[in-house]
C-alpha positions in Angstrom: -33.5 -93.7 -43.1 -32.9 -91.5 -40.2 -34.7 -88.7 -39.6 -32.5 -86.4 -39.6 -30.8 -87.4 -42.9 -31.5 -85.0 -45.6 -33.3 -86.7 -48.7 -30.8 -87.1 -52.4 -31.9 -84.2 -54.7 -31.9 -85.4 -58.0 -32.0 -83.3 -61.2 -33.3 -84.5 -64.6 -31.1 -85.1 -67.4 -32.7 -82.9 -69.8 -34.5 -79.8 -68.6 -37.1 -79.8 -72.2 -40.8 -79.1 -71.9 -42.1 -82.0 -73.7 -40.7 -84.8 -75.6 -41.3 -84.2 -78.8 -39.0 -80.6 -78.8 -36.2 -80.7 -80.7 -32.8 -81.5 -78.7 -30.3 -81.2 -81.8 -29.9 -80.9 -85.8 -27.9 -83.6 -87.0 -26.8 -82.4 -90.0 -29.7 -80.3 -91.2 -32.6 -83.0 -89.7 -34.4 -82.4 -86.3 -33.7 -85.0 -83.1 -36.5 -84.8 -80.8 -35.9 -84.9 -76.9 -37.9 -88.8 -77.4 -35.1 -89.8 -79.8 -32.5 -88.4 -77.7 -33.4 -90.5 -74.9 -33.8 -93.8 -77.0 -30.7 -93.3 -78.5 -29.3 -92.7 -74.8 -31.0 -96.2 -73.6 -29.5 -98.1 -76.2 -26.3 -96.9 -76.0 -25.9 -97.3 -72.0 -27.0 -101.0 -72.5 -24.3 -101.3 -75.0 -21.4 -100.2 -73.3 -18.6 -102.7 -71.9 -17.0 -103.3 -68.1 -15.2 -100.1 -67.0 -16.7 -97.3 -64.4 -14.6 -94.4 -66.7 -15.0 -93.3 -70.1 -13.0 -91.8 -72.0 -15.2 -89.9 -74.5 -13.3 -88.8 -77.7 -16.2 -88.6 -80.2 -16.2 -86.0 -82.4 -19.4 -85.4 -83.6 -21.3 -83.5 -80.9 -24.5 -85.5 -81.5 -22.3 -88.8 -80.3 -20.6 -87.0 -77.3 -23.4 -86.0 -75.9 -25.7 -89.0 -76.4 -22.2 -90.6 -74.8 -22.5 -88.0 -72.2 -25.9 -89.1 -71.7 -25.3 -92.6 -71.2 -22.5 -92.7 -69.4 -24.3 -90.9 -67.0 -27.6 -93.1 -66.9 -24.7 -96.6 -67.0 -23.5 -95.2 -63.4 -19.9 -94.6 -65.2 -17.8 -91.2 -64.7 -16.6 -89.0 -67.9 -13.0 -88.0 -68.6 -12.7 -85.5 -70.1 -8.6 -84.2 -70.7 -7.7 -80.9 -72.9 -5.3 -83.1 -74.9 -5.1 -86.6 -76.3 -1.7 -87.4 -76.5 0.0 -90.4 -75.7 1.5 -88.8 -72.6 -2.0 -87.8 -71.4 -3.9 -91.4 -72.2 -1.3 -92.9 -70.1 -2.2 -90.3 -67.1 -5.4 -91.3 -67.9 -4.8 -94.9 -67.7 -3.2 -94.1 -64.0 -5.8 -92.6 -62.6 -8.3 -94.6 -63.9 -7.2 -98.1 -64.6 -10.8 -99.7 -66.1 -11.3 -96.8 -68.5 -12.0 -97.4 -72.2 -12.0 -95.3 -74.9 -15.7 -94.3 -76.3 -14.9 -93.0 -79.7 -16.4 -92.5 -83.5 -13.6 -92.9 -85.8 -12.2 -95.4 -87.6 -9.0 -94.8 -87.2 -8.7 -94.2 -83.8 -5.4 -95.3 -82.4 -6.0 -94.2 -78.8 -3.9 -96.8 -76.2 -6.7 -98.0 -74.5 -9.4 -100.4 -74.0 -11.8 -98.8 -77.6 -15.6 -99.1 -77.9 -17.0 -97.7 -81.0 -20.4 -95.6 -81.7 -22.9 -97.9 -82.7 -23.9 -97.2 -85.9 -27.5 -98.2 -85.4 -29.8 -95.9 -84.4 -32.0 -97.2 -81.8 -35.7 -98.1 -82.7 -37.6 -95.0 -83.2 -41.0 -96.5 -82.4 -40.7 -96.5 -78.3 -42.9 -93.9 -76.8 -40.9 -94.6 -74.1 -40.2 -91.1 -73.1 -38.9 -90.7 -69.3 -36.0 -88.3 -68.2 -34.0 -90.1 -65.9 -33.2 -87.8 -62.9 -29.4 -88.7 -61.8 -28.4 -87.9 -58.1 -26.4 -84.5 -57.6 -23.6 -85.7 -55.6 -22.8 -88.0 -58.4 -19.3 -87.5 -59.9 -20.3 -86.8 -63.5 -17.1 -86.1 -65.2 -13.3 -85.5 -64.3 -11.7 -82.7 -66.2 -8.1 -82.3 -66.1 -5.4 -79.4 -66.4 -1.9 -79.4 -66.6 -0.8 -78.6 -63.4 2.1 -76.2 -62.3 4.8 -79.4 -62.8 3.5 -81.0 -65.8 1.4 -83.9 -64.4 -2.4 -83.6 -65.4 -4.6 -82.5 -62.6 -8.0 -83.8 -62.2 -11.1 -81.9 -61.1 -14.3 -83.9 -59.9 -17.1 -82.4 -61.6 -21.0 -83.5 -59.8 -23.9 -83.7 -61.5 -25.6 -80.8 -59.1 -22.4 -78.5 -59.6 -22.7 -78.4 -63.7 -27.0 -78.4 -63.2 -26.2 -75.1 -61.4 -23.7 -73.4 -63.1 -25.2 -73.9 -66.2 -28.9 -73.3 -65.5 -27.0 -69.7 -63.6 -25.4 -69.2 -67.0 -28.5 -70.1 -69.3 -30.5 -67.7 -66.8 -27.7 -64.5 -67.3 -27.7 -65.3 -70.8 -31.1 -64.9 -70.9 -31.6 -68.2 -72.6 -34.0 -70.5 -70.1 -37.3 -70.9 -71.8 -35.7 -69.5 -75.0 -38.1 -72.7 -77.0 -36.2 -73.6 -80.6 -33.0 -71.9 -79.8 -29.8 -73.8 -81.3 -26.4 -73.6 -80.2 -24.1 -74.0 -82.6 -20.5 -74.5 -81.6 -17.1 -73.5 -83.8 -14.6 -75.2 -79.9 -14.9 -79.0 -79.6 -17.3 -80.7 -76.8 -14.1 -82.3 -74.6 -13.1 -79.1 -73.9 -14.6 -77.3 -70.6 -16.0 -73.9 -72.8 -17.3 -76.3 -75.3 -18.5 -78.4 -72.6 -20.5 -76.1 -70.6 -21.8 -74.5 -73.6 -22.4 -76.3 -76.8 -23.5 -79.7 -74.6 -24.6 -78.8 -71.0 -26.8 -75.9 -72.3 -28.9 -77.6 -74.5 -29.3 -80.2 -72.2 -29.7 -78.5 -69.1 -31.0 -74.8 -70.7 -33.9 -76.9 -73.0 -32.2 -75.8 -76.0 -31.0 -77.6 -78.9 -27.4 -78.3 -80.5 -26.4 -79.2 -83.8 -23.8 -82.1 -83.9 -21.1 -80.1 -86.4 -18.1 -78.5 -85.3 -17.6 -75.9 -88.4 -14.1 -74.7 -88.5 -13.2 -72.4 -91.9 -15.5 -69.4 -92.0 -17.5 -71.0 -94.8 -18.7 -73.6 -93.1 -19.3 -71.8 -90.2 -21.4 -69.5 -92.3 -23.1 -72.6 -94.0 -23.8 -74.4 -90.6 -25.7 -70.9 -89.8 -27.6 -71.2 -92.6 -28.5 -75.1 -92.1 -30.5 -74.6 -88.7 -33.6 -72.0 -88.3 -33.4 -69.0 -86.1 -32.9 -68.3 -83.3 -29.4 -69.6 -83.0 -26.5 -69.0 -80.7 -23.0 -68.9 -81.8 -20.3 -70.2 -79.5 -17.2 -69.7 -80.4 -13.8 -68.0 -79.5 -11.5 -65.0 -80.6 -9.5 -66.5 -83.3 -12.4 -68.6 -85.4 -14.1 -64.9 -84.9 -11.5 -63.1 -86.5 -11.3 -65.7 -89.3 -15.0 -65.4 -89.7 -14.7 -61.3 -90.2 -11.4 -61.5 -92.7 -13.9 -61.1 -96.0 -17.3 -58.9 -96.1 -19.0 -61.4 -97.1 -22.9 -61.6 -96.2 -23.2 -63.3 -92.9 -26.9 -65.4 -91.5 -28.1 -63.3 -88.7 -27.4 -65.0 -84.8 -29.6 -64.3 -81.5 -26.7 -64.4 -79.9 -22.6 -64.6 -80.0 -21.0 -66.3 -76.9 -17.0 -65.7 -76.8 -14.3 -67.4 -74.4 -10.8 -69.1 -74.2 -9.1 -65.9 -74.7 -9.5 -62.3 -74.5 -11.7 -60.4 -76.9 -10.7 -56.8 -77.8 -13.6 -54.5 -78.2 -12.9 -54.0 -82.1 -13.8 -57.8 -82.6 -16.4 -57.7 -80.5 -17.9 -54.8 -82.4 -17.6 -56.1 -85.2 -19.2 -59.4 -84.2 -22.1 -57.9 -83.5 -22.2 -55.6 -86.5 -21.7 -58.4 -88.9 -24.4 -61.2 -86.9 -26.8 -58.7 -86.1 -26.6 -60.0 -82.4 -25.5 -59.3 -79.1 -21.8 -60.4 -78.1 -21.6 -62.1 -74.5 -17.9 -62.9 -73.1 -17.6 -65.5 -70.6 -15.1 -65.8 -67.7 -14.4 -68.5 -65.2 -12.1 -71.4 -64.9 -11.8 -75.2 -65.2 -11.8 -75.2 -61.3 -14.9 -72.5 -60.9 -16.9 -73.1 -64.1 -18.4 -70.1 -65.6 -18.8 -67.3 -62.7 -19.3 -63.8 -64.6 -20.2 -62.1 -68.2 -19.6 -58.9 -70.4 -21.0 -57.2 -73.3 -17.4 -56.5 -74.2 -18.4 -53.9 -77.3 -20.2 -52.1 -74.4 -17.8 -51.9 -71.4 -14.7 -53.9 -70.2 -16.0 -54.6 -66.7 -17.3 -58.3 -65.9 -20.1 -58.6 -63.3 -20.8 -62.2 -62.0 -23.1 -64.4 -61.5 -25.7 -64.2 -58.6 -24.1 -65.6 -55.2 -20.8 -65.7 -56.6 -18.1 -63.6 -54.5 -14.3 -62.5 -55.1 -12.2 -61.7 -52.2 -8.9 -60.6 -52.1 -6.1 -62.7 -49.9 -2.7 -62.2 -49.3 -0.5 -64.5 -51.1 1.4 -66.9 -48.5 4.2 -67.3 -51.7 5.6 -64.9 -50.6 6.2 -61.1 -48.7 5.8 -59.2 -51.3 2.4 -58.1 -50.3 0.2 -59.5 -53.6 -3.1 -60.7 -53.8 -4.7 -63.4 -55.2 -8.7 -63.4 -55.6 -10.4 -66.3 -54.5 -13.9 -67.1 -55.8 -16.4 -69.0 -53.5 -20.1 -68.9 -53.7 -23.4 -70.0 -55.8 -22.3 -73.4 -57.4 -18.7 -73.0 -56.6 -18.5 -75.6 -53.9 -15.4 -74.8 -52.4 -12.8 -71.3 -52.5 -11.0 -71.3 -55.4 -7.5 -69.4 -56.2 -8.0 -67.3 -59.3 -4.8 -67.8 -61.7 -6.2 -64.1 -63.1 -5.0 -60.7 -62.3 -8.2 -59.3 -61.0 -8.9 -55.9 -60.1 -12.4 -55.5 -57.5 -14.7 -52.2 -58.7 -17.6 -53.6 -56.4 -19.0 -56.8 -54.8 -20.2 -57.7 -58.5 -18.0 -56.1 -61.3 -14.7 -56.3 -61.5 -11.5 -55.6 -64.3 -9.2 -58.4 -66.0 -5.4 -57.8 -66.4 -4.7 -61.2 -67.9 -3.2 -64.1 -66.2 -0.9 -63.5 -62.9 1.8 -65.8 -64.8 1.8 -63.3 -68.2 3.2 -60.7 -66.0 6.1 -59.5 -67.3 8.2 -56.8 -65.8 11.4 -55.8 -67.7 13.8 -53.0 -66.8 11.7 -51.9 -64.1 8.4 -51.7 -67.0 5.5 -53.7 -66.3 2.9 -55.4 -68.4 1.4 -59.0 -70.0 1.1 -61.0 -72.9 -2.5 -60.3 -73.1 -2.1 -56.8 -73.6 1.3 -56.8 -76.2 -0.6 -60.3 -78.0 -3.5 -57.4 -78.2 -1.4 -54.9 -79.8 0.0 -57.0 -81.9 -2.8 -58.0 -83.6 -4.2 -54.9 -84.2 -1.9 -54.0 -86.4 -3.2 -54.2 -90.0 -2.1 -56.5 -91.8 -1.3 -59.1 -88.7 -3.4 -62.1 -89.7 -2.3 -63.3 -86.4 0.4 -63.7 -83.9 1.9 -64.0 -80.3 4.5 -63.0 -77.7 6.7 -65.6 -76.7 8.5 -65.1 -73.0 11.5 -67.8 -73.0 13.5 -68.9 -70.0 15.6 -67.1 -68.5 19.4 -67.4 -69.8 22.8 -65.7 -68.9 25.3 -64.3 -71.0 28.7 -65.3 -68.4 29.1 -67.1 -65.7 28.9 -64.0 -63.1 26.3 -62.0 -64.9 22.3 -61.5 -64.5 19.5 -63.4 -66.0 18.3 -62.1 -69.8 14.7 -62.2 -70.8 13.8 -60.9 -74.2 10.5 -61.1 -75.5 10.1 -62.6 -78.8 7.0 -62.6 -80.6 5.6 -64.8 -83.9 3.4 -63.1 -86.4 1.4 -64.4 -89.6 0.9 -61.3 -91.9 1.9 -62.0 -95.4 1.3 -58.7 -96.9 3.4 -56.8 -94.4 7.2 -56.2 -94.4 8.8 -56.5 -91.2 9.9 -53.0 -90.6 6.6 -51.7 -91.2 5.4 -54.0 -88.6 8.1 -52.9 -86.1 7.5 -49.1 -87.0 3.6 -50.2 -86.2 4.8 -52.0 -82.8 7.1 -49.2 -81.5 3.9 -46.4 -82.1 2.4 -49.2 -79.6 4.1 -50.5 -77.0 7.1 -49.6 -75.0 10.5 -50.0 -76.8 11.4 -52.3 -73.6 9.3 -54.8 -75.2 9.8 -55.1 -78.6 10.3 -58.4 -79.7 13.7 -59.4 -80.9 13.7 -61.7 -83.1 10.8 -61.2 -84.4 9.5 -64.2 -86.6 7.2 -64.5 -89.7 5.7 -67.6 -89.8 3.0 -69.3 -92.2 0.4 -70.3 -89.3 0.6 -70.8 -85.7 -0.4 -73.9 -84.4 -3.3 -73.4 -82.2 -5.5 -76.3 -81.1 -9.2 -76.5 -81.4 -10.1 -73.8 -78.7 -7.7 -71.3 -80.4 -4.9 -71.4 -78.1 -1.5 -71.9 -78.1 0.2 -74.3 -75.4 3.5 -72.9 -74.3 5.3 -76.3 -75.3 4.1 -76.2 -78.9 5.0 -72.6 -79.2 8.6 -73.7 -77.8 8.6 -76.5 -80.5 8.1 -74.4 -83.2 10.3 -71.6 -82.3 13.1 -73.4 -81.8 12.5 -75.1 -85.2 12.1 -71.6 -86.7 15.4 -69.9 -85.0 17.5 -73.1 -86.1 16.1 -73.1 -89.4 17.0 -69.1 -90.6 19.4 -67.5 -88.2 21.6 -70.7 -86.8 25.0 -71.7 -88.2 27.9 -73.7 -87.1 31.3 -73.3 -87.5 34.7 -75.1 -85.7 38.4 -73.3 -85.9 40.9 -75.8 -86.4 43.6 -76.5 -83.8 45.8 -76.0 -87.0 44.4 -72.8 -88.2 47.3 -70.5 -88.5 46.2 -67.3 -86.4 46.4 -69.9 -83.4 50.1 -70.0 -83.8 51.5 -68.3 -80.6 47.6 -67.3 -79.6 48.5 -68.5 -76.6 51.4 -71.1 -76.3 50.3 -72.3 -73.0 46.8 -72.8 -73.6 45.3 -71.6 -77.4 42.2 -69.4 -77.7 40.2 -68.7 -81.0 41.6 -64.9 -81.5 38.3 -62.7 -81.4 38.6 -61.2 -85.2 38.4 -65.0 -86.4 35.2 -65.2 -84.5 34.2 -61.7 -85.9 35.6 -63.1 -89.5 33.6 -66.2 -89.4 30.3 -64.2 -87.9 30.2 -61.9 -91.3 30.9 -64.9 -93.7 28.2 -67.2 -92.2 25.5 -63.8 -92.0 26.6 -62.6 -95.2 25.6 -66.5 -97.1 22.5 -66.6 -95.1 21.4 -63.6 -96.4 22.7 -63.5 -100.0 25.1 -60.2 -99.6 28.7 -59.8 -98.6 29.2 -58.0 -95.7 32.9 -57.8 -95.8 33.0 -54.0 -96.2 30.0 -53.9 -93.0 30.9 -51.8 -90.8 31.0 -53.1 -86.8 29.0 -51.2 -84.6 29.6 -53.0 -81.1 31.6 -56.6 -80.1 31.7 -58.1 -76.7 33.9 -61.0 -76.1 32.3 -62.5 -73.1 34.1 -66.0 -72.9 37.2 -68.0 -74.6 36.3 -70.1 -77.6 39.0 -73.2 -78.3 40.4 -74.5 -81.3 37.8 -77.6 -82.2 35.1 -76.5 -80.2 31.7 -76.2 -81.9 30.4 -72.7 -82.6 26.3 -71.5 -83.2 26.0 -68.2 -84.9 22.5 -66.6 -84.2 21.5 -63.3 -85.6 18.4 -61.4 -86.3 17.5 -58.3 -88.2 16.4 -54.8 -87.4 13.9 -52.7 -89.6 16.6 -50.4 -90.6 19.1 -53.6 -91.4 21.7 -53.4 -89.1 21.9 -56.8 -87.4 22.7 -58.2 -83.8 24.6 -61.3 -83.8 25.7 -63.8 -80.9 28.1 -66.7 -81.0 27.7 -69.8 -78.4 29.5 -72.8 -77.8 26.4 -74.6 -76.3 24.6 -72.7 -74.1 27.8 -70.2 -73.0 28.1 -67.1 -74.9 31.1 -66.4 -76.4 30.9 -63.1 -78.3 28.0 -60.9 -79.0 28.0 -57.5 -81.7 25.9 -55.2 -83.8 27.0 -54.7 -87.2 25.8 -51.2 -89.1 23.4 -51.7 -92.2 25.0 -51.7 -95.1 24.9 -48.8 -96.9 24.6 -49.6 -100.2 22.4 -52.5 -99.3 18.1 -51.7 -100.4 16.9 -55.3 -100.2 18.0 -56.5 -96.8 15.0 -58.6 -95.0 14.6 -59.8 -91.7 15.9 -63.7 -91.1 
């Protein structure tokens, strides 16, 4: 070797004192750091052809002995937020030997499949050696949906995730914490549950325990199956599940929070409740974890040691914004922040929610993070979201509309309470319209909400209570003479039809309504189909729009009828 070629730092695999500590609880019964390391041997001997895995296993125990020995087999991890069909076959494009490492019998995933061995490897070997794996080894690819769509991979080294993770275990306070366990409510694929139900035990010498408890009893049980001290890592929404009873919780060392903002009330309360200090993490797929709060003690995040944020000018555009780029400690190269970050020194600063949950209607700013926080502080609001859709335009001529629509699960609460409760909140520029009651929301493990399945749904829900169709006849008989040259719908048959159809939907006649407000905004023809749309307010009058695809034909308000006591919202 030349002598001015610097030697390859290695780093081990685990970080534990001695071999006989325990490295994870599968279900309820101790794994020693020797066991570990067998089962890691046997299983890198075992696997097939292919330099990229695709590990899908779902018990934690398997992922990371996976982990493990896909690392010690000289293959690379992938490791994708999602596993749908659309996503294997990205997979399969970027890397065209992968094969699916999995656990489950019915896996259907399109790809080359290797399952778990069932058999444990042979517990007598003393063999107990920690292999040491090179730093500039590509550990693991983890992917995001980039701005178009397409899933964009990020190269992940072994030395990068040893550093950011020993930097977190050290500001956590956790390295040389002997016996700790980590027990995890987010899954080990995604980055969060990554870095900190899998990485941290490895790298931290702690332990893990293999389940992923979901419901709040079997969080609370999985608390009670490992000794103290344990760490729980979870996120906002399996939090506020796990406070919705009083219920006597097992006492934690520690709570770790991320994928989503924590208000202070939760966070409070999560300490209250475990008997344990609340840390928030923030950082990035790109960045890893780079800064920490006590949130039920101040809303300012200071980061990590060597870690930096500096403010450029955005070369979008001239509209004179800043974007903060972070750089520093194990972040290997500058990385745009997609955050609204606000500097209070060289290592605290505030966060205003994501640059893209900006919102700024009729000259009023503010984001999704905040109104989703108002929201849910409502009592009564089991949970819920705001919902930004595209842009749309009411004429040809006329200037995008953006209303704000929002979801909600509350079951106990009727909807103009809830609207009386939002308007003592938030500016009356962004109250939702419609808002929809639903049953659940359909967040994915990590507790959040991905913008296409929150389209899916609402869609599903506007078609299915406030969507009609009608057609007028080319022999309807208030066509006659209406025009000769070329017939339009006349606007009190649209009107006509518009109190019919809302009347049925909601069980009431509303023939006697009285109308506020009409707008004819383009002609409707005899045949063409027709989409009535309507929503209603807390004190029962109702707006109402009719289409003919996606051009608006006629828009009104009708009054709420007076006699009317029962009126809900669609």
């Amino acid at each position: 070797m030349p002598s001015n070629s610097s030697p390859m730092q290695t780093f081990p695999l685990v970080f534990h004192a001695s071999p006989d500590q325990t490295i994870a609880w599968r279900d309820g019964a101790p794994v020693s750091v020797r066991e570990f390391l067998a089962d890691v041997r046997t299983l890198a001997d075992a696997l097939p052809e292919g330099g990229h895995v695709f590990n899908v296993c779902t018990d934690r125990y398997r992922f990371t002995v996976s982990l493990c020995a896909t690392l010690v087999a000289g293959k690379t991890s992938l490791l994708p937020s999602t596993h749908t069909p659309e996503m294997v076959r990205a997979l399969a494009s970027f890397a065209p030997d992968a094969f699916c490492l999995h656990d489950n019998d019915d896996c259907a995933i399109d790809l080359p499949r290797f399952r778990y061995p069932e058999s444990a490897a042979s517990r007598g070997d003393d063999e107990a050696a920690v292999p040491h794996i090179d730093g500039a080894r590509v550990a693991a690819y983890v992917f995001t949906s980039g701005s178009t769509g397409v899933p964009v991979p990020h190269r992940k080294t072994w030395g990068f995730l040893v550093k950011n993770v020993r930097a977190a275990a050290a500001r956590l306070g956790l390295l040389g914490v002997a016996r700790a366990t980590l027990i995890g409510t987010v899954p080990p694929q995604h980055m969060y549950g990554f870095e900190s139900t899998v990485l941290l035990a490895l790298l931290g010498g702690l332990a893990f325990s293999n389940r992923q408890p979901f419901y709040p009893v079997d969080i609370r049980a999985e608390l009670d199956a490992v000794p103290e001290p344990r760490v729980l890592v979870s996120s906002p929404i399996h939090l506020r599940a796990l406070f919705a009873n009083e219920d006597a919780l097992p006492r934690a060392s520690l709570v770790l929070s991320a994928t989503a903002p924590l208000s202070e009330k939760l966070a409070l309360d999560a300490e209250t409740r475990l008997d344990a200090p609340l840390m928030e993490i923030y950082g990035s797929t790109e960045t890893g974890q780079i800064a920490t709060r006590r949130t039920a003690r101040t809303a300012a995040w200071e980061l990590f040691p060597d870690i930096a944020l500096t403010p450029r000018a955005d070369d979008a555009n001239d509209s004179g914004g800043q974007t903060m780029w972070a750089s520093g400690g194990h972040v290997e190269v500058p990385v745009p922040m997609g955050d609204a970050l606000e500097l209070i020194d060289d290592t605290h600063f505030l966060l205003h929610g994501r640059k893209a949950d900006l919102i700024n209607i009729a000259g009023k700013r503010t984001s999704l993070a905040y109104l989703n926080h108002q929201l849910n502080a409502v009592p009564g609001v089991v949970d819920g979201v705001f919902y930004m859709p595209d842009e749309i335009r009411d004429g040809a001529d006329s200037e995008p509309v953006r209303r704000l629509m929002a979801l909600v699960v509350a079951p106990e609460l009727a909807a103009a309470d809830l609207q009386r409760a939002l308007r003592e909140r938030i500016d009356a520029a962004f109250m939702p319209r419609p808002l929809l009651f639903v049953d659940a929301l359909p967040r994915n493990a990590t507790g959040k909400l991905p913008r296409e399945v929150l389209t899916q749904l609402i869609e599903q829900e506007r078609t299915r209570r406030a969507a009609l169709r009608f057609t007028v006849p080319p022999e309807h008989p208030a066509l006659a003479g209406h025009f000769p040259a070329r017939p339009i719908v006349p606007g009190v048959v649209l009107l006509d039809h518009a109190l019919d159809a809302i009347g049925s939907a909601l069980g009431q006649r509303l023939d006697a309504c009285r109308i506020e407000s009409a707008k004819f905004l383009s002609p409707a023809e005899p045949g063409e189909p027709l989409d009535i749309a309507f929503e209603t307010a807390a004190s029962g009058a109702i707006r109402f729009t009719i289409r003919a695809g996606a051009r608006a034909v006629a828009s009104g308000a009708l009054a709420a009828p007076s006699t009317s006591t029962d009126m809900h919202a669609s």
